[in-house]
C-alpha positions as CSV (number, residue, x, y, z in Angstrom):
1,X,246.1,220.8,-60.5
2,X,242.6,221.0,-59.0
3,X,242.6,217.5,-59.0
4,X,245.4,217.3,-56.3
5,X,244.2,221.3,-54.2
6,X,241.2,218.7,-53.6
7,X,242.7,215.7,-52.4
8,X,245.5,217.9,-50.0
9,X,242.4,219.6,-49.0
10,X,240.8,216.0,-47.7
11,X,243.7,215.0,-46.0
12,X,243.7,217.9,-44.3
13,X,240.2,217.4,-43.0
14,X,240.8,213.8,-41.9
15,X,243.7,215.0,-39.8
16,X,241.7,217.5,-38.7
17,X,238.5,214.8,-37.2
18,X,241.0,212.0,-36.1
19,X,242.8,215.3,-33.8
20,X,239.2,216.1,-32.6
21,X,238.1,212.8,-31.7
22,X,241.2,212.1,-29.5
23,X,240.9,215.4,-27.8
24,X,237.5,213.7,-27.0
25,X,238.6,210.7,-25.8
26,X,241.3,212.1,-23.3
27,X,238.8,214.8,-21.8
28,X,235.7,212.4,-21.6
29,X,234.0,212.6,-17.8
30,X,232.4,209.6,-16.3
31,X,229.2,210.0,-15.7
32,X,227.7,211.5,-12.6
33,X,226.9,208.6,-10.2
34,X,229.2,205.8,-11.9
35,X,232.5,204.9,-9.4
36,X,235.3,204.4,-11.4
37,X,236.6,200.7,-11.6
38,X,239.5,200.1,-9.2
39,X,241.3,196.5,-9.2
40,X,241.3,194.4,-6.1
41,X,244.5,194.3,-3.7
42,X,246.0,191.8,-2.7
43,X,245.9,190.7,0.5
44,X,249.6,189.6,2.6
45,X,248.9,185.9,3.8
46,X,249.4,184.9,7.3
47,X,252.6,182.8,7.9
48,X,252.4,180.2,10.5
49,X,256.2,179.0,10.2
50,X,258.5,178.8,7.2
51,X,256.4,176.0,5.1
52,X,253.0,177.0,6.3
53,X,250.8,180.2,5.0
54,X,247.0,181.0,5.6
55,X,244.7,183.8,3.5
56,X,242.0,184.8,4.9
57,X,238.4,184.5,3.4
58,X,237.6,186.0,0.4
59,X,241.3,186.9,-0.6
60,X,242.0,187.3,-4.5
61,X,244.8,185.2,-4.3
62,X,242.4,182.1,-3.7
63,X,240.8,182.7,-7.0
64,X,244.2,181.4,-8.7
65,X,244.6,178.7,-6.6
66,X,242.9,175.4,-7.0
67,X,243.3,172.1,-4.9
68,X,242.7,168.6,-5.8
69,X,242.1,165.3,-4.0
70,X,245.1,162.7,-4.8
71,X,244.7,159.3,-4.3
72,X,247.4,156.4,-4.1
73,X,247.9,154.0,-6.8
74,X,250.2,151.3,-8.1
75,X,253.3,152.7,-9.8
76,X,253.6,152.6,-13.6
77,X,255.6,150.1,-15.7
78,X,256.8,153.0,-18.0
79,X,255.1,156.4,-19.2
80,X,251.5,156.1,-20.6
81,X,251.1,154.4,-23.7
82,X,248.6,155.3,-27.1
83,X,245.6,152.5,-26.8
84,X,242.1,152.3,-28.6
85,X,238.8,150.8,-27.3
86,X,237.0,148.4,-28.9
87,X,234.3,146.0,-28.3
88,X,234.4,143.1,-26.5
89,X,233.8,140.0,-29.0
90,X,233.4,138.0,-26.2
91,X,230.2,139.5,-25.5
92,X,229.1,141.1,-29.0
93,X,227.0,139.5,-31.7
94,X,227.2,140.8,-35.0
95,X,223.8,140.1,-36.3
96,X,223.3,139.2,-40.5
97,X,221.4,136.8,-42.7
98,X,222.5,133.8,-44.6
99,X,219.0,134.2,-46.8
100,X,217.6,137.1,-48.8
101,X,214.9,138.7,-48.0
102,X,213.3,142.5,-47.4
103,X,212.7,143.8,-44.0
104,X,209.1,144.5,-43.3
105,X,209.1,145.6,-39.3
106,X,212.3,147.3,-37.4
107,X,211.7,146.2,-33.4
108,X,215.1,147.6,-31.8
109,X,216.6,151.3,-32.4
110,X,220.0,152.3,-31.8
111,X,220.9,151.9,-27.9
112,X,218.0,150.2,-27.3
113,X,218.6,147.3,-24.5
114,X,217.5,144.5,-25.3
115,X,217.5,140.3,-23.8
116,X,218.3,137.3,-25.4
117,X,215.8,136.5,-27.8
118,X,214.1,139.9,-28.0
119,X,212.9,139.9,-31.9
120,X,215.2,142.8,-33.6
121,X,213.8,143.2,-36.6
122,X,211.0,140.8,-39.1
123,X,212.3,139.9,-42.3
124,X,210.1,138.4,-45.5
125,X,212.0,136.0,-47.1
126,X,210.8,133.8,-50.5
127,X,214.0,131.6,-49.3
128,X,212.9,130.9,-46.4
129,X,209.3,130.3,-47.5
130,X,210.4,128.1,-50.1
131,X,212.6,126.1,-47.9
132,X,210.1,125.7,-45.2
133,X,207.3,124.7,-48.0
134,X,209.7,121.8,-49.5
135,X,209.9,120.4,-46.1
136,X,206.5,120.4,-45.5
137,X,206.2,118.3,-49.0
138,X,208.6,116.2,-48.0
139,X,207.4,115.3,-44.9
140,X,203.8,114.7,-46.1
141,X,205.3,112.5,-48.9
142,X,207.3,110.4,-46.1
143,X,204.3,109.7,-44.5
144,X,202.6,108.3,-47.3
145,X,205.0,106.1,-48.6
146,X,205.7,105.1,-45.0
147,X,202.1,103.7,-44.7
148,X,202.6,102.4,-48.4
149,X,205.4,100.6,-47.3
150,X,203.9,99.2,-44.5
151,X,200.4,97.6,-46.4
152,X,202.5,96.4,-48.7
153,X,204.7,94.2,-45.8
154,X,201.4,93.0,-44.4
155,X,200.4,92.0,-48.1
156,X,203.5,90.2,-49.3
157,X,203.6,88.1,-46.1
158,X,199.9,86.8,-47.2
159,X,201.4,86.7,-51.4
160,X,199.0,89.2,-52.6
161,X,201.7,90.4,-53.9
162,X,205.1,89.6,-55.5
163,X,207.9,91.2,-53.1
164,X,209.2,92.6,-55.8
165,X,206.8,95.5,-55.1
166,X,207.4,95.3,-51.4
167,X,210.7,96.1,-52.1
168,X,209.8,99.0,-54.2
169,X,207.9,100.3,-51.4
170,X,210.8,100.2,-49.2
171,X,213.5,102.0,-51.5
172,X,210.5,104.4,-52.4
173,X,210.0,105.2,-48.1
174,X,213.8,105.3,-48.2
175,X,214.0,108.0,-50.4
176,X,211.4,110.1,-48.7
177,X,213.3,109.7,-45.5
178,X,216.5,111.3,-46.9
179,X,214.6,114.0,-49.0
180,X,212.8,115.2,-45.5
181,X,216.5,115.2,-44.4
182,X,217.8,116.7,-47.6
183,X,214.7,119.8,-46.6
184,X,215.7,120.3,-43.0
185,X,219.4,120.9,-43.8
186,X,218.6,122.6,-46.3
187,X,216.4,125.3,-44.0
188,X,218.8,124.9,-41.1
189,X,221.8,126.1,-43.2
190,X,219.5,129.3,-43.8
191,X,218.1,129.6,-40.5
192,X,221.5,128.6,-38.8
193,X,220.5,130.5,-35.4
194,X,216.6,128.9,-35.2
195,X,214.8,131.6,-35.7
196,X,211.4,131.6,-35.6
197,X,209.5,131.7,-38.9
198,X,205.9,131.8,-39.8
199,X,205.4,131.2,-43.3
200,X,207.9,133.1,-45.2
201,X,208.0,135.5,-42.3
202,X,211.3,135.9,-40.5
203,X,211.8,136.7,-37.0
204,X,215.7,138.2,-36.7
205,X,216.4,137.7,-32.9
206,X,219.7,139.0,-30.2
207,X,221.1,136.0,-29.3
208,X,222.7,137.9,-26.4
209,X,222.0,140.0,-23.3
210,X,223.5,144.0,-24.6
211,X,222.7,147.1,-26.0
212,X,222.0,147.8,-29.9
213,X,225.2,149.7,-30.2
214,X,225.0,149.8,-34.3
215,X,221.9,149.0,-36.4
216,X,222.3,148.8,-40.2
217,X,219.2,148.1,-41.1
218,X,216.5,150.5,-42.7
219,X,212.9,149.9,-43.2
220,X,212.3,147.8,-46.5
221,X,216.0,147.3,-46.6
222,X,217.1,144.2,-48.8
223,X,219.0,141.6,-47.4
224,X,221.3,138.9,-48.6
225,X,224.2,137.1,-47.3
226,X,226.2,139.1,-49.2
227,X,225.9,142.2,-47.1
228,X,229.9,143.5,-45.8
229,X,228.0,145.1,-42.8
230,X,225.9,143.1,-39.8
231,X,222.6,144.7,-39.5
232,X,222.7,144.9,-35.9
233,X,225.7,144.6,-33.6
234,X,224.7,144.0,-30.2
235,X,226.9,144.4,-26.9
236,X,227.2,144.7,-23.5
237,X,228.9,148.4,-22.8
238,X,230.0,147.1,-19.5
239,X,232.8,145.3,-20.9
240,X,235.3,146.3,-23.7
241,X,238.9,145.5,-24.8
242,X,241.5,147.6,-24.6
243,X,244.4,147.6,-27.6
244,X,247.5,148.9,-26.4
245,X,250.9,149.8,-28.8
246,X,253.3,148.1,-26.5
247,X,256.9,149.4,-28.1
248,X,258.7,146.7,-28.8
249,X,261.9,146.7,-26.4
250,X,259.0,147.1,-22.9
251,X,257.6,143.8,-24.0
252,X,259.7,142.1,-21.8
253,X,258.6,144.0,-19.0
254,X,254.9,142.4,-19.6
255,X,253.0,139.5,-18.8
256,X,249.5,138.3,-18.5
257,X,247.3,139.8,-15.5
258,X,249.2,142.5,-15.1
259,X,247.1,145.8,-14.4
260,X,246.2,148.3,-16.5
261,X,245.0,152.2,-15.4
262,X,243.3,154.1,-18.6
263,X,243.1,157.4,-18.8
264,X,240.5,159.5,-21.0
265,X,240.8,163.4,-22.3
266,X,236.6,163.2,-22.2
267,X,236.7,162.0,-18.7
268,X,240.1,164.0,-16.9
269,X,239.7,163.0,-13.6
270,X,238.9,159.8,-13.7
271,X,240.9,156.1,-13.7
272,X,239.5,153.2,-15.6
273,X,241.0,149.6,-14.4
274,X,241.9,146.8,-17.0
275,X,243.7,143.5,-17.1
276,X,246.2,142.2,-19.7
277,X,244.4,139.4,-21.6
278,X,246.8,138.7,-24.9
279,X,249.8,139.8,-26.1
280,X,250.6,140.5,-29.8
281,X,252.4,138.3,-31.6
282,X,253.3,139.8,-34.2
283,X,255.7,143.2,-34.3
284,X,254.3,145.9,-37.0
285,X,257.6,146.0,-39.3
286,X,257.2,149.9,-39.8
287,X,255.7,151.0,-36.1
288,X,258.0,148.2,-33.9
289,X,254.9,148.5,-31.3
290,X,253.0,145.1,-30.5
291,X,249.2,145.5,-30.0
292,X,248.4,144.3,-26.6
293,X,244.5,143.0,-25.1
294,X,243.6,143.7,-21.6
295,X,240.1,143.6,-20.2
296,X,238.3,146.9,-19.5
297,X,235.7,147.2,-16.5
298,X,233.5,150.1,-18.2
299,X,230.3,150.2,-15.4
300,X,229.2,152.8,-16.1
301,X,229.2,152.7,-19.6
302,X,231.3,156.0,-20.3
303,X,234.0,154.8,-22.7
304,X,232.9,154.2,-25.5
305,X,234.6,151.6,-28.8
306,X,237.3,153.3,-31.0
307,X,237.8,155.7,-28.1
308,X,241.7,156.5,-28.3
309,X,243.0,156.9,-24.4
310,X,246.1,157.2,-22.5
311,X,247.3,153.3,-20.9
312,X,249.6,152.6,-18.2
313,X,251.2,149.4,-17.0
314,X,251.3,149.5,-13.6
315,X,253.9,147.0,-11.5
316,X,252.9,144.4,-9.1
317,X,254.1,146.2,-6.5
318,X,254.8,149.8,-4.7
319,X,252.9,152.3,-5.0
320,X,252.9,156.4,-5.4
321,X,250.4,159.5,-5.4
322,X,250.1,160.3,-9.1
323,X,249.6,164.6,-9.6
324,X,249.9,166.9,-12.4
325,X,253.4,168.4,-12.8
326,X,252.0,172.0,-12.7
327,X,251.5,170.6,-9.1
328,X,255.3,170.4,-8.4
329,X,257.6,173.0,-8.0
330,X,261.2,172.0,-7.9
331,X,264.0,173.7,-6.9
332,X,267.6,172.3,-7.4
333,X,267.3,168.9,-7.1
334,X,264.5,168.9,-4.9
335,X,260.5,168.8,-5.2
336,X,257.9,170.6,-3.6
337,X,254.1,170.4,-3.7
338,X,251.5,172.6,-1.4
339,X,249.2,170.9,0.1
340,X,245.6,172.4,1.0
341,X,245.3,172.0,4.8
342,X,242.1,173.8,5.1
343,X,240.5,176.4,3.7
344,X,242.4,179.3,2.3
345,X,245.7,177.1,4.7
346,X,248.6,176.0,2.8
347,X,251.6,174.0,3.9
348,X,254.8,173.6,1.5
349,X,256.3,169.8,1.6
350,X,259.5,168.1,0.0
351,X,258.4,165.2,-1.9
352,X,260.2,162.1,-3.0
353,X,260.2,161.7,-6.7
354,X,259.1,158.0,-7.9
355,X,258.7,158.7,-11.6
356,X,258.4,161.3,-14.0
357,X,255.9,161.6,-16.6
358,X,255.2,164.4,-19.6
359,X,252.0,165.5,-17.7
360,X,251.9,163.7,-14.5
361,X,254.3,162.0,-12.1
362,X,254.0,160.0,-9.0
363,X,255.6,161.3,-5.9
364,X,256.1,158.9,-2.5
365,X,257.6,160.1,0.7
366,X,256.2,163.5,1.7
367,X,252.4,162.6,0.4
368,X,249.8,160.4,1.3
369,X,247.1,159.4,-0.7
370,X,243.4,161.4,0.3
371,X,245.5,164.7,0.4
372,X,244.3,168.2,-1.1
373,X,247.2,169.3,-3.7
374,X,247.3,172.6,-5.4
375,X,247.2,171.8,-9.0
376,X,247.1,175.4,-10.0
377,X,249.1,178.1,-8.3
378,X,251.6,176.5,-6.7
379,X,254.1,179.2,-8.4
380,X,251.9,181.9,-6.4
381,X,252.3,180.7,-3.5
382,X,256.0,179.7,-3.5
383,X,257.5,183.3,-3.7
384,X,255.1,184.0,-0.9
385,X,256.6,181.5,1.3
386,X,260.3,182.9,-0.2
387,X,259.6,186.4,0.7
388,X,259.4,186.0,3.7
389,X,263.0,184.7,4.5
């Protein structure tokens, strides 16, 4: 029983703060000196006919509004398509060694630039030592029987002695001939790309012009032709492929050279140009997409390999102003952007729809390329333009 006189007699006190601290709240003062907070008003645009409306400077409204430059472009082949970047083989080396060996010096880091020729990396190699010793030997040891060979010629033809032995002297230079040979395939097939070697010392060299886009190797790292993964990759970022997933039934619709216009979530304003190079020839039985090639003109280097972007075919000819579809107000079967005539000045057009798109369209009569469009707010300023009527 006096367990539950205290626990009514707690709840009762609780009731009793919680009522005092909202008595608080409603009767609090602000402080002498501080303006309460009032929201801006809007301010009524100026309308200079029925499809035309001005704000002036420093309106609220204008803060909700924002414009964007449109330029014109070839019209697409079909919406945009899922692609990946990748390098360009053309134009990358992928950089391993058909010896073993431990590297002893690292000369590039990752992104480095380097020319062709630039030493990457030094590698000490008992292979290539080896090798490059047994030539040596074998080249010293042609010499000899060369000269051998030759005393005994001038000796036989005088019969000081039986050419029996000349002859022995011949098969003996012969075979010193094709072990030198036997040693310099044998170090070419391990020094395929001529590097230069000192000793046992290995030079590992770009044979191209590029950027060190991946290096694999560590110091005192050891090496072996059976490595899965080059120990440098070099390339230029100026140029990359582009692999589209074509679906299968807009293959016809494709052909060689035709343009390509990327699109990049890092990069949202911005076109990248490409040309179709290959396409697939094989269908993937469980996707029915064909991977297409094109060529991608990266100058400035911003996309990167195994990017995933946005593709579009474009046709060989007309051509349309492509803009978001927040841009585009439609009513009935007609379309409407606003376009930013100056500042804080607004004029409503009809467009002509070309295509349609999940994010963006392209639009024709009613827009020309170079225009301002509002991108965001063109449902503000419709009704404005509507009340008025």
């Amino acid at each position: 029983m006096n367990f539950k006189k205290k626990r009514a007699g707690l709840a009762l006190l609780a009731t009793a703060a919680v009522a005092l601290a909202i008595w608080l709240i409603a009767t609090r003062q602000p402080a002498q000196g501080t303006p309460l907070k009032t929201t801006q008003s809007a301010v009524p645009p100026t309308r200079n006919g029925p499809d035309r409306l001005h704000y002036p400077e420093g309106a609220p409204q204008l803060t909700m509004i924002q414009s964007r430059e449109m330029s014109s472009s070839a019209l697409p082949v079909t919406d945009s398509l899922n692609a990946r970047v990748a390098y360009d083989e053309d134009v990358t080396a992928r950089i391993s060694v058909s010896f073993s060996g431990r590297i002893v010096a690292l000369k590039a880091a990752p992104g480095a630039r380097v020319k062709a020729g630039q030493a990457l990396a030094e590698i000490d190699s008992a292979d290539i030592g080896t090798a490059n010793a047994d030539l040596v030997k074998a080249r010293a040891d042609e010499v000899r029987k060369r000269l051998v060979m030759l005393r005994s010629k001038e000796l036989v033809q005088g019969e000081a002695i039986a050419v029996k032995d000349w002859e022995a002297a011949e098969a003996d230079h012969a075979q010193a001939q094709a072990e030198t040979a036997r040693a310099e395939l044998r170090l070419k097939n391990l020094n395929p790309h001529g590097l230069a070697v000192r000793g046992q010392r290995v030079s590992l060299a770009s044979p191209v012009d590029g950027v060190v886009a991946e290096r694999n190797a560590t110091p005192a790292l050891e090496v072996s032709p059976s490595l899965t993964a080059p120990l440098f990759v070099v390339t230029d970022p100026r140029h990359l492929w582009l692999m589209i997933d074509l679906p299968e039934k807009l293959l016809g619709k494709v052909k060689l050279a035709s343009a390509v216009r990327v699109e990049s979530d890092a990069f949202p304003d911005e076109h990248f140009e490409g040309r179709i190079v290959q396409l697939g020839q094989v269908v993937d039985p469980n996707t029915r997409r064909v991977v297409v090639r094109a060529r991608l003109d990266n100058p400035a280097g911003k996309l990167l390999p195994e990017m995933f972007v946005r593709a579009s075919l474009l046709q060989d000819s007309g051509t349309g102003v492509q803009v978001p579809n927040s841009a585009i107000v439609t009513r009935g079967v007609y379309a409407f952007v606003f376009v930013e005539t100056g500042p804080g000045a607004f004029e409503r057009r009809q467009v002509q729809m070309l295509t349609r798109g999940s994010e963006s369209s392209f639009v024709g009569e009613g827009l020309r390329g170079g225009e301002r469009v509002v991108v965001t707010g063109a449902l503000l300023l419709d009704p404005e333009l509507s009340a008025g009527k």
